[in-house]
N, CA, C and O atoms as CSV, one atom per row, in Angstrom:
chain,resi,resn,atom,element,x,y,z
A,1,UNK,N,N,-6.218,13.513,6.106
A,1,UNK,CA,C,-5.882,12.824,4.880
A,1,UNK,C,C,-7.128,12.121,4.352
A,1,UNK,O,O,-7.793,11.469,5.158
A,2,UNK,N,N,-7.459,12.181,3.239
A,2,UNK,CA,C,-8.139,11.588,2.468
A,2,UNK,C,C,-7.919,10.211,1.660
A,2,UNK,O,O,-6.944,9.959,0.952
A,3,UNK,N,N,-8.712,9.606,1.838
A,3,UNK,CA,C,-8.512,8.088,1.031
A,3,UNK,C,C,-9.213,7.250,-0.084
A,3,UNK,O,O,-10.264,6.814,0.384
A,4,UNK,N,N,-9.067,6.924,-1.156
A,4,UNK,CA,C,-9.992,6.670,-1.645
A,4,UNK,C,C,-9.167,4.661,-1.822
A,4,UNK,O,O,-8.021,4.311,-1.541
A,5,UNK,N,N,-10.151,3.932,-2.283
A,5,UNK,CA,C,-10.099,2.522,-2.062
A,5,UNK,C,C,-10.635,1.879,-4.210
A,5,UNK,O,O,-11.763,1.683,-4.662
A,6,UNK,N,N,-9.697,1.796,-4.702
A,6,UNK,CA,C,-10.283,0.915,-5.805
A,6,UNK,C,C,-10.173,-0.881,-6.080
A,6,UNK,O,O,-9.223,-1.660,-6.156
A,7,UNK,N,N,-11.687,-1.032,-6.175
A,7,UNK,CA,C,-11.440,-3.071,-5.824
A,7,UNK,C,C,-11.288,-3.270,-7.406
A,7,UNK,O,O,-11.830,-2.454,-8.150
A,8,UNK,N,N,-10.629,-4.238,-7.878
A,8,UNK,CA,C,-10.872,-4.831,-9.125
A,8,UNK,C,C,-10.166,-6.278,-9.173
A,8,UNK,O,O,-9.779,-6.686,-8.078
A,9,UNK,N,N,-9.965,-7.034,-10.180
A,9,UNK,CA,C,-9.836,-7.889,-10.078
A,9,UNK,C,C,-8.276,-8.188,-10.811
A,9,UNK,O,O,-7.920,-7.342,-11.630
A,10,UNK,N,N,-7.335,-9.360,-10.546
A,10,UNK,CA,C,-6.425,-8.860,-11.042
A,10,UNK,C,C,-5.600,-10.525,-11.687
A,10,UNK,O,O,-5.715,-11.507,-10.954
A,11,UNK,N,N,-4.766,-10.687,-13.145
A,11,UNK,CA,C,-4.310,-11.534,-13.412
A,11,UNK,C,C,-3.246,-12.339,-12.292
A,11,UNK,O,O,-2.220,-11.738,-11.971
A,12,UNK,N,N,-3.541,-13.817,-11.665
A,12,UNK,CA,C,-2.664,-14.130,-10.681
A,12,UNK,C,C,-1.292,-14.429,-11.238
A,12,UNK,O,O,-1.148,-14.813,-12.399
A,13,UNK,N,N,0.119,-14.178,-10.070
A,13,UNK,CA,C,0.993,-14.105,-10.544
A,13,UNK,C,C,1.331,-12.390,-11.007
A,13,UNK,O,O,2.498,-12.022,-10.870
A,14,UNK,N,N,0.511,-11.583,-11.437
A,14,UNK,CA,C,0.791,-10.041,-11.984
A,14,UNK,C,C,1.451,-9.514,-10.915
A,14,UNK,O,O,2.469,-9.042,-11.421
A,15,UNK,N,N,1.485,-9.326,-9.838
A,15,UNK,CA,C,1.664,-8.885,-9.103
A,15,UNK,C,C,3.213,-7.582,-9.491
A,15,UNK,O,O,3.221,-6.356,-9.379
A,16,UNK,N,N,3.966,-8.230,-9.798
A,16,UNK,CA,C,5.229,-7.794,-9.793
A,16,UNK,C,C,5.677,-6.815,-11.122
A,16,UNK,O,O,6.585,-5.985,-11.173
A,17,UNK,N,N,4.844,-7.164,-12.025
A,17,UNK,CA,C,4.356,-6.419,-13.126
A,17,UNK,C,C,3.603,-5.005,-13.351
A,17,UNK,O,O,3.639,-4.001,-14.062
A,18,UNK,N,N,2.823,-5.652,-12.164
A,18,UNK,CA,C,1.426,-3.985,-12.043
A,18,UNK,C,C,2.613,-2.728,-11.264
A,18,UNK,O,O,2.820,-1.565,-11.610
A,19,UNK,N,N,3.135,-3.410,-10.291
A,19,UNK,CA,C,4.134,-2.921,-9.049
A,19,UNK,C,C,4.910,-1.574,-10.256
A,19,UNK,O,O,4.775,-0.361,-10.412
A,20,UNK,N,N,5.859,-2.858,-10.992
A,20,UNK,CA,C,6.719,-2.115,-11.830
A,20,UNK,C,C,6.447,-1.161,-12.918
A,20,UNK,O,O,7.343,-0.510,-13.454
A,21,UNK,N,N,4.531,-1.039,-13.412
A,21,UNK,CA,C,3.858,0.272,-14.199
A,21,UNK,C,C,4.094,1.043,-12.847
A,21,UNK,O,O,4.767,2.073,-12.843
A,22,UNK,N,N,3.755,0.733,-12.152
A,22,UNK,CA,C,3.173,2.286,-11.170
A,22,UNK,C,C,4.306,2.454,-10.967
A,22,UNK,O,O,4.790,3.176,-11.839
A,23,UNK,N,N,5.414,1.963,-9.802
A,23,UNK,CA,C,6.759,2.298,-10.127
A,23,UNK,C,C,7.320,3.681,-11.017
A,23,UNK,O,O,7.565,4.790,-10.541
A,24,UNK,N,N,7.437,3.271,-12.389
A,24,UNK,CA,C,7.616,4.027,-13.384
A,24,UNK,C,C,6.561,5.514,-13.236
A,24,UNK,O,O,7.001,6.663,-13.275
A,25,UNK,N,N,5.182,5.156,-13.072
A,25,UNK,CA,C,4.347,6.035,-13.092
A,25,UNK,C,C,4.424,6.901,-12.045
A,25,UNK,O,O,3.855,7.992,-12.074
A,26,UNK,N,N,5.069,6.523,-11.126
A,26,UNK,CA,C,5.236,7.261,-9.553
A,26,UNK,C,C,6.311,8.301,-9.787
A,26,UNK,O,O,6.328,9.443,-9.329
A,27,UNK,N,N,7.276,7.679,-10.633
A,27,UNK,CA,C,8.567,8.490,-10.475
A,27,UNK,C,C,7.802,9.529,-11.743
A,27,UNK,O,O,8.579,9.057,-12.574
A,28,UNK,N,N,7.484,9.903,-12.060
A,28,UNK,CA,C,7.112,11.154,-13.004
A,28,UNK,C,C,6.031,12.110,-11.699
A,28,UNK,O,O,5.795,11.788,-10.534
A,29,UNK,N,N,5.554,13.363,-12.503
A,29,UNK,CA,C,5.121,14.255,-11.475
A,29,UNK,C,C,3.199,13.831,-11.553
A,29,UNK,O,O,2.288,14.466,-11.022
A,30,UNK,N,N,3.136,12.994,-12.114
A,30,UNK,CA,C,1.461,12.615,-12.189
A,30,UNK,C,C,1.065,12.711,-10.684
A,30,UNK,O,O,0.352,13.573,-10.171
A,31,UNK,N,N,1.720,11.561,-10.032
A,31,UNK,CA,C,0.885,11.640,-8.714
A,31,UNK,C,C,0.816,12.406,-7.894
A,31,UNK,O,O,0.131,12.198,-6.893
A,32,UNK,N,N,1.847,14.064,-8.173
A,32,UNK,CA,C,1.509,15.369,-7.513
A,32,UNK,C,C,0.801,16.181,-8.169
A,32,UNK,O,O,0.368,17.152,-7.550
A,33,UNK,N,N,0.456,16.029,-9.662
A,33,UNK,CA,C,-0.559,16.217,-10.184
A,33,UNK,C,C,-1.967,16.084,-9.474
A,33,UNK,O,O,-2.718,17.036,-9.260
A,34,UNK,N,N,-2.165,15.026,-9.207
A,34,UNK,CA,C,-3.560,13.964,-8.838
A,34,UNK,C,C,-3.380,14.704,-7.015
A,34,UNK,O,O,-4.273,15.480,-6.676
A,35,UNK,N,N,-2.528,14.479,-6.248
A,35,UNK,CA,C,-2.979,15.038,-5.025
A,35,UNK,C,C,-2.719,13.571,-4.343
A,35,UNK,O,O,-3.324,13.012,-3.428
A,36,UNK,N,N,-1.488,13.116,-5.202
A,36,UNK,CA,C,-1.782,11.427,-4.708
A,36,UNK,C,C,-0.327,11.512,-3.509
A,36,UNK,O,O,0.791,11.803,-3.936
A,37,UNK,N,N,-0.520,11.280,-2.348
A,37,UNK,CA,C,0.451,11.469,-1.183
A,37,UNK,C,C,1.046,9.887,-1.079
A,37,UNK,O,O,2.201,9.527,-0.851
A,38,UNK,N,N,0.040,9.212,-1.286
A,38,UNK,CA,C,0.717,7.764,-0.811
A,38,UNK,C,C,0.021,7.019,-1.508
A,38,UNK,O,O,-1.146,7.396,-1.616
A,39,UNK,N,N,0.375,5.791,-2.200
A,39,UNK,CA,C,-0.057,4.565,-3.050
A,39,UNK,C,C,0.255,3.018,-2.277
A,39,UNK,O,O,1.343,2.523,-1.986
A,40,UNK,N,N,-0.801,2.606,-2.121
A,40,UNK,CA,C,-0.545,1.188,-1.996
A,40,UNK,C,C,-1.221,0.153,-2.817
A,40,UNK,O,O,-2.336,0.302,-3.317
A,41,UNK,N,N,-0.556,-0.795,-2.913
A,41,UNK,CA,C,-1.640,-1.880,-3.916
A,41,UNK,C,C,-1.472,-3.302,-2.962
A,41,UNK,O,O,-0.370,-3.678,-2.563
A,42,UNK,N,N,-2.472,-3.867,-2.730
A,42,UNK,CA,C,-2.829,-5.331,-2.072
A,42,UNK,C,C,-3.331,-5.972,-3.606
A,42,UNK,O,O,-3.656,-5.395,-4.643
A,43,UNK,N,N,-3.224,-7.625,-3.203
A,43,UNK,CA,C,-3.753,-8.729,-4.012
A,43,UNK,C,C,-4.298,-9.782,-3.129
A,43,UNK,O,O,-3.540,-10.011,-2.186
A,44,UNK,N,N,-5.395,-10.507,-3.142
A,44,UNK,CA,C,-5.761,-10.731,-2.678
A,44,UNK,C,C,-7.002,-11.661,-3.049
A,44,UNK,O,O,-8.152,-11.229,-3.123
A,45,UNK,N,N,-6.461,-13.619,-3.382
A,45,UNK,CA,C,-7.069,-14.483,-3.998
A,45,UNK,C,C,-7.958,-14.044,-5.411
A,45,UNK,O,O,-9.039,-14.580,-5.652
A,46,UNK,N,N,-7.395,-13.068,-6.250
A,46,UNK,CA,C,-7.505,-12.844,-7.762
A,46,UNK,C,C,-8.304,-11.155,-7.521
A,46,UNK,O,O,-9.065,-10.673,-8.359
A,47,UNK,N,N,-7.984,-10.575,-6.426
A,47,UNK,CA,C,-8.403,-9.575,-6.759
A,47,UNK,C,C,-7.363,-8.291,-6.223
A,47,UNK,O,O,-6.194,-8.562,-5.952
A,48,UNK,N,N,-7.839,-6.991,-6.104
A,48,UNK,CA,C,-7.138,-5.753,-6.581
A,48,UNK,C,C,-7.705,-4.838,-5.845
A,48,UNK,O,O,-8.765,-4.235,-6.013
A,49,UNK,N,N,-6.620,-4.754,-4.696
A,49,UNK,CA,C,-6.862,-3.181,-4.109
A,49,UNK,C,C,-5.940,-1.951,-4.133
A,49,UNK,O,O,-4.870,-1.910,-3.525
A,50,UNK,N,N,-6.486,-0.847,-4.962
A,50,UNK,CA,C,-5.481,0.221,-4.706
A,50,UNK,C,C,-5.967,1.095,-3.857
A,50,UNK,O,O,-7.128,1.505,-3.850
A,51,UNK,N,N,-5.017,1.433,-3.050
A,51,UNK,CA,C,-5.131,2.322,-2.154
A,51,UNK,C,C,-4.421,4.051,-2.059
A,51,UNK,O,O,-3.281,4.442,-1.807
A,52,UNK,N,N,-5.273,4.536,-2.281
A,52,UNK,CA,C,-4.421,6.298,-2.513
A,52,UNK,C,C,-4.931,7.245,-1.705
A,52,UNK,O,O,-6.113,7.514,-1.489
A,53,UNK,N,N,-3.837,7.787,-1.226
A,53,UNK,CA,C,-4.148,8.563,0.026
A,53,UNK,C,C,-3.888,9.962,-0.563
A,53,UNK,O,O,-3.296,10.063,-1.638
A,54,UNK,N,N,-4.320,11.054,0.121
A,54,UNK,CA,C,-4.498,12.400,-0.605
A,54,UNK,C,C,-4.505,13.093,0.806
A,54,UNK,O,O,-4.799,12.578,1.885
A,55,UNK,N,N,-4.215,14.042,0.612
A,55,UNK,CA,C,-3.912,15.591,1.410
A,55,UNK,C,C,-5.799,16.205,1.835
A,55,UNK,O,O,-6.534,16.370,2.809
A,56,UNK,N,N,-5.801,16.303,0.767
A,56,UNK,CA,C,-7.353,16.697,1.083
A,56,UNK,C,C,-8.677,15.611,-0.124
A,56,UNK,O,O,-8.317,14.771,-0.949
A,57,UNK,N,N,-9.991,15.976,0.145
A,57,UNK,CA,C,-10.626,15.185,-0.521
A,57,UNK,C,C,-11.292,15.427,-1.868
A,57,UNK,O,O,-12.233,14.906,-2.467
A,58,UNK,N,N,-10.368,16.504,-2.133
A,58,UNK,CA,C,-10.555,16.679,-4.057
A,58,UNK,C,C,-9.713,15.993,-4.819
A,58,UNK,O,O,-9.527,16.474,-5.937
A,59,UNK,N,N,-8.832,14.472,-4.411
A,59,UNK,CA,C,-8.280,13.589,-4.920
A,59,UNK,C,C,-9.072,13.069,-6.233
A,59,UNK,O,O,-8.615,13.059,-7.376
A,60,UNK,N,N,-10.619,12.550,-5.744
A,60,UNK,CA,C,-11.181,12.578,-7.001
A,60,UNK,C,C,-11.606,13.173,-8.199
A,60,UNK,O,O,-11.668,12.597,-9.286
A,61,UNK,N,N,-11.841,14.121,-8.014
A,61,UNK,CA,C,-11.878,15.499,-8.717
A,61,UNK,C,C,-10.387,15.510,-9.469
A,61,UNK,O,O,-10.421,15.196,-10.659
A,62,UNK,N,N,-9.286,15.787,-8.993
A,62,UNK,CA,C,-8.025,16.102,-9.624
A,62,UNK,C,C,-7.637,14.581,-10.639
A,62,UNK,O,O,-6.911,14.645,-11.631
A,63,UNK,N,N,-8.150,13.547,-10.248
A,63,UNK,CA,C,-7.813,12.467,-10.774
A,63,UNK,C,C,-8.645,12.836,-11.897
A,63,UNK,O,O,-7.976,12.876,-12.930
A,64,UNK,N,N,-10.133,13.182,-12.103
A,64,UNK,CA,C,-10.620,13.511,-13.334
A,64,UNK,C,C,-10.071,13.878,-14.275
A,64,UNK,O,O,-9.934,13.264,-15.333
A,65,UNK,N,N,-9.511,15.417,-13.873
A,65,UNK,CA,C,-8.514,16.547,-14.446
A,65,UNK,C,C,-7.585,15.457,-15.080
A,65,UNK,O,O,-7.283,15.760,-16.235
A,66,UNK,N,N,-7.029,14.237,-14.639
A,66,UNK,CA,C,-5.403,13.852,-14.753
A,66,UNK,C,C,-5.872,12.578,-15.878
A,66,UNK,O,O,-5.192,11.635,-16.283
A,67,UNK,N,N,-7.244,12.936,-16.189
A,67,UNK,CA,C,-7.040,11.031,-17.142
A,67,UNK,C,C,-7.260,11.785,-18.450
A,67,UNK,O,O,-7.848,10.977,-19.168
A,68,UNK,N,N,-7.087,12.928,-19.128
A,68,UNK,CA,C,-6.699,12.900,-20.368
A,68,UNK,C,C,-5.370,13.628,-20.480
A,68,UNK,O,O,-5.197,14.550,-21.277
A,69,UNK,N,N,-4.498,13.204,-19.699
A,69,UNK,CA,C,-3.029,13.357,-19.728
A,69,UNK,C,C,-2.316,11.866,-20.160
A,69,UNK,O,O,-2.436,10.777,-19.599
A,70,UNK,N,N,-1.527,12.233,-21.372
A,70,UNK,CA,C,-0.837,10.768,-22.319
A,70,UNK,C,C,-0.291,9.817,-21.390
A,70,UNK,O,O,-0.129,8.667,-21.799
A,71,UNK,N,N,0.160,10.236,-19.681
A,71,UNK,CA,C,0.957,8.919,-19.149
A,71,UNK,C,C,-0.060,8.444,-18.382
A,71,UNK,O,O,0.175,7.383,-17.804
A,72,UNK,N,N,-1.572,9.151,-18.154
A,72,UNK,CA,C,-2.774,8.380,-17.399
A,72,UNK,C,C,-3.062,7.699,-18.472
A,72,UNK,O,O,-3.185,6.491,-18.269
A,73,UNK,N,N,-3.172,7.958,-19.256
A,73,UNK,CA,C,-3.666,7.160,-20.568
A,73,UNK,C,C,-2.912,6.258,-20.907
A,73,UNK,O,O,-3.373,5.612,-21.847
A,74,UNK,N,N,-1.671,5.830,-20.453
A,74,UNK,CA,C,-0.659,4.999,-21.085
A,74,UNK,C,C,-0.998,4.037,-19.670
A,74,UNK,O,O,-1.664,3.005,-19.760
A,75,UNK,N,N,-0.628,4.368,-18.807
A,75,UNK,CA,C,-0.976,3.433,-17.531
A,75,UNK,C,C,-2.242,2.781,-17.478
A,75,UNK,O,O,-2.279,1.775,-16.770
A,76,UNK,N,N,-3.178,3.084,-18.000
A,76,UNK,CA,C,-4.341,2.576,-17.909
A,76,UNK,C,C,-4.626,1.718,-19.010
A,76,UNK,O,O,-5.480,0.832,-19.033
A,77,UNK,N,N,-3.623,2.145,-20.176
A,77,UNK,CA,C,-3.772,0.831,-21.001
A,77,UNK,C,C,-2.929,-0.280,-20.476
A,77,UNK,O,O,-3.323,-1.434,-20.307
A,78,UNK,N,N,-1.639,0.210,-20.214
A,78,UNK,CA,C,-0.715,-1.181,-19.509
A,78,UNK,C,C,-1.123,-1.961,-18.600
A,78,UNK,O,O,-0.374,-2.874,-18.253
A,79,UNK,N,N,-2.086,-1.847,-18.136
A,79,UNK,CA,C,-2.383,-2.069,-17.186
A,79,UNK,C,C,-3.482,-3.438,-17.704
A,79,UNK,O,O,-3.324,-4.643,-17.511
A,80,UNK,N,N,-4.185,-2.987,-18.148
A,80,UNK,CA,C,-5.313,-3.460,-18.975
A,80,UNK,C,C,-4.629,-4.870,-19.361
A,80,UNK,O,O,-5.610,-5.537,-19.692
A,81,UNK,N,N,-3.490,-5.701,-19.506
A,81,UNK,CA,C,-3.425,-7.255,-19.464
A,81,UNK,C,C,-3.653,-7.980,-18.056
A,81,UNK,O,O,-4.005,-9.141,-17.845
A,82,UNK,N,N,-3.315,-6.837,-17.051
A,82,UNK,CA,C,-3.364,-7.680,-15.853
A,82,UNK,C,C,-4.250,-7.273,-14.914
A,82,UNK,O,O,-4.067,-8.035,-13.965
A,83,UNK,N,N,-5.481,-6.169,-14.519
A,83,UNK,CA,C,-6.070,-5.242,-13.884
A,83,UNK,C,C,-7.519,-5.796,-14.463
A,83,UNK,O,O,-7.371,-5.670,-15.679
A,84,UNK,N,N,-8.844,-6.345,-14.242
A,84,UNK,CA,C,-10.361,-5.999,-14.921
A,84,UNK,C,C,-11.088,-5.394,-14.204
A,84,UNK,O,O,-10.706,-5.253,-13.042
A,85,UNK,N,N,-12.229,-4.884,-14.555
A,85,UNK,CA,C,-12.801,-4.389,-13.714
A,85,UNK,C,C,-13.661,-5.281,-12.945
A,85,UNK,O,O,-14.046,-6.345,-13.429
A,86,UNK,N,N,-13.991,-4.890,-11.736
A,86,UNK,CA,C,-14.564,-6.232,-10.940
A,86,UNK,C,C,-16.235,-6.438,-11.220
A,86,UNK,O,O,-17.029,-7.188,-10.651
A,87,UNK,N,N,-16.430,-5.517,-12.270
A,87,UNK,CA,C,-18.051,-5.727,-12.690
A,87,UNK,C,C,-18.082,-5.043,-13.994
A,87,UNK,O,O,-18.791,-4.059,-14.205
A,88,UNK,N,N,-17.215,-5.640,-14.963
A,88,UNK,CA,C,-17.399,-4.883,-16.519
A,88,UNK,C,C,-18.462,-4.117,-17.114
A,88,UNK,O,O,-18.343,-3.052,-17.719
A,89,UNK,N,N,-19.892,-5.000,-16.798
A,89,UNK,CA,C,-21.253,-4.843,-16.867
A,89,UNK,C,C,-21.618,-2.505,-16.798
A,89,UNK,O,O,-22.307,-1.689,-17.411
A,90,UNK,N,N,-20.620,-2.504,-15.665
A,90,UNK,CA,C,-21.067,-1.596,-14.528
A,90,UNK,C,C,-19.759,-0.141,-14.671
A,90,UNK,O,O,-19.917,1.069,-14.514
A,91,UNK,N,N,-18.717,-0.819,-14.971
A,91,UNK,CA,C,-18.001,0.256,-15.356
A,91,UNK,C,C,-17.810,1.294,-15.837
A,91,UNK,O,O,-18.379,1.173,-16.922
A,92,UNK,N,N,-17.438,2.180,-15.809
A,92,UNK,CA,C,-17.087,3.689,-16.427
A,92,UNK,C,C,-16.103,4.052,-16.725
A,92,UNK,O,O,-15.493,4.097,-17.793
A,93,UNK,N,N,-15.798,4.495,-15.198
A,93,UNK,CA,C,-14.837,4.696,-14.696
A,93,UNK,C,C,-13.831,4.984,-13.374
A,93,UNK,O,O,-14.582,5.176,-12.418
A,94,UNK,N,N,-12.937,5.051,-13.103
A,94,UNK,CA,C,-12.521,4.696,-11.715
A,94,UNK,C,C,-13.035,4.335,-10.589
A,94,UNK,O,O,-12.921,3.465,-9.725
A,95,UNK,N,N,-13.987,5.793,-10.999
A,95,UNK,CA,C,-15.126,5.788,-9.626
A,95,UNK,C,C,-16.466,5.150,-9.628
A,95,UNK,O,O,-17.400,5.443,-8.881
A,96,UNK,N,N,-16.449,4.037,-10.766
A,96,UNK,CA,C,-17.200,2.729,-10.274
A,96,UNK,C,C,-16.604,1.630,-9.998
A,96,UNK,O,O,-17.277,0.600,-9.983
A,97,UNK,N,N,-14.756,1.570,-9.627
A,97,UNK,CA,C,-14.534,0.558,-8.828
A,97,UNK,C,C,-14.605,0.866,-7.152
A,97,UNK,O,O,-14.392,0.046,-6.259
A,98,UNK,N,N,-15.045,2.595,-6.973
A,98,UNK,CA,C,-14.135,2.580,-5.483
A,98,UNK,C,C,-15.267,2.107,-4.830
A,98,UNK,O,O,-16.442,1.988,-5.177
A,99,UNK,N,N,-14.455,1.785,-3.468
A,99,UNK,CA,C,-15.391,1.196,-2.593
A,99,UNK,C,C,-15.490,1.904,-1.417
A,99,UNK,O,O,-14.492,2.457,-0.953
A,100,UNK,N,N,-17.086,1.986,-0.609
A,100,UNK,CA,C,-17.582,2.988,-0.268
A,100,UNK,C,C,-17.024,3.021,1.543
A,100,UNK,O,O,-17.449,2.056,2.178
A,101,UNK,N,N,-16.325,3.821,2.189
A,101,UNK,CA,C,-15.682,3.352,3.615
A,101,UNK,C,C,-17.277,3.542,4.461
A,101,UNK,O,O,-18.008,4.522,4.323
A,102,UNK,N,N,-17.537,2.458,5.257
A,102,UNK,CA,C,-18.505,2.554,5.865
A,102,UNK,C,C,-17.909,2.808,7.581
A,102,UNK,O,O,-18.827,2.846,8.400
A,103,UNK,N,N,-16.768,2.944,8.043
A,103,UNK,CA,C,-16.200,2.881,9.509
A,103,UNK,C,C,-14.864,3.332,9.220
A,103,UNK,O,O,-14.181,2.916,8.284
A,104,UNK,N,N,-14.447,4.392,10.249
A,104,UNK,CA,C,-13.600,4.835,10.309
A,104,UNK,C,C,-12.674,5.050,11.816
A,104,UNK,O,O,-13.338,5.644,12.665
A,105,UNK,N,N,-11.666,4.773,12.138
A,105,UNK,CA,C,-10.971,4.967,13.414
A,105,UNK,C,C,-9.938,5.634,13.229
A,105,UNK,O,O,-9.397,5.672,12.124
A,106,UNK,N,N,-9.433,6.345,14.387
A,106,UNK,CA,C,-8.450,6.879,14.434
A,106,UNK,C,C,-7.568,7.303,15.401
A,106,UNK,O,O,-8.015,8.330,15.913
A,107,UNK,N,N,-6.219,6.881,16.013
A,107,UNK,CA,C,-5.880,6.946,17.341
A,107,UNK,C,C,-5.779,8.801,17.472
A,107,UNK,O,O,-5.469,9.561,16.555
A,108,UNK,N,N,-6.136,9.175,18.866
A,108,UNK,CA,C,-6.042,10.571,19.350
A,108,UNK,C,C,-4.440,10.819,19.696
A,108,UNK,O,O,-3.729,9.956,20.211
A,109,UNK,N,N,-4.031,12.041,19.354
A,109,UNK,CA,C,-2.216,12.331,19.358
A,109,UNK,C,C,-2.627,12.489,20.800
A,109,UNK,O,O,-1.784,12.756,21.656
């Protein structure tokens, strides 16, 4: 499984808000689109981790493919009252929030 990690920063209190876009966004076929197997989101003293797990590691790649589709585009604006990027300066896109895994473990079956 593949993982990718996005940090950003996030309105406090949002929490329950961001939950309920993706929610919505989950139940449509986007995230089998994207190669997206599992979603998690942490908060964490004003900031923003999403976590998306993938089958294999062309998650990023397929996420490319998936952001000029109208409900990536709609999520990413909704998002946009409560979500910043954690270095505006520096942004693009997605893949200048992710963050880079430097250590990895894994128990043996």
């Amino acid at each position: 499984m593949h993982s990718t990690l996005i940090v950003a920063r996030m309105e406090p209190g949002s929490g329950t808000d961001v939950a309920r876009l993706f929610g919505a966004f989950d139940e449509t076929e986007m995230p089998h689109r994207m190669g997206t197997r599992r979603r998690q989101l942490f908060s964490y003293r004003g900031l923003y981790f999403h976590l998306q797990d993938f089958d294999t590691d062309n998650g990023g790649q397929l996420i490319e493919e998936a952001k000029t589709d109208p409900r990536f585009i709609g999520i990413s604006e909704d998002l946009k009252p409560f979500i910043e990027a954690y270095d505006p300066a520096t942004w693009r896109s997605p893949a200048d929030a992710m963050a880079r895994r430097f250590y990895h473990w894994e128990a043996s079956s």
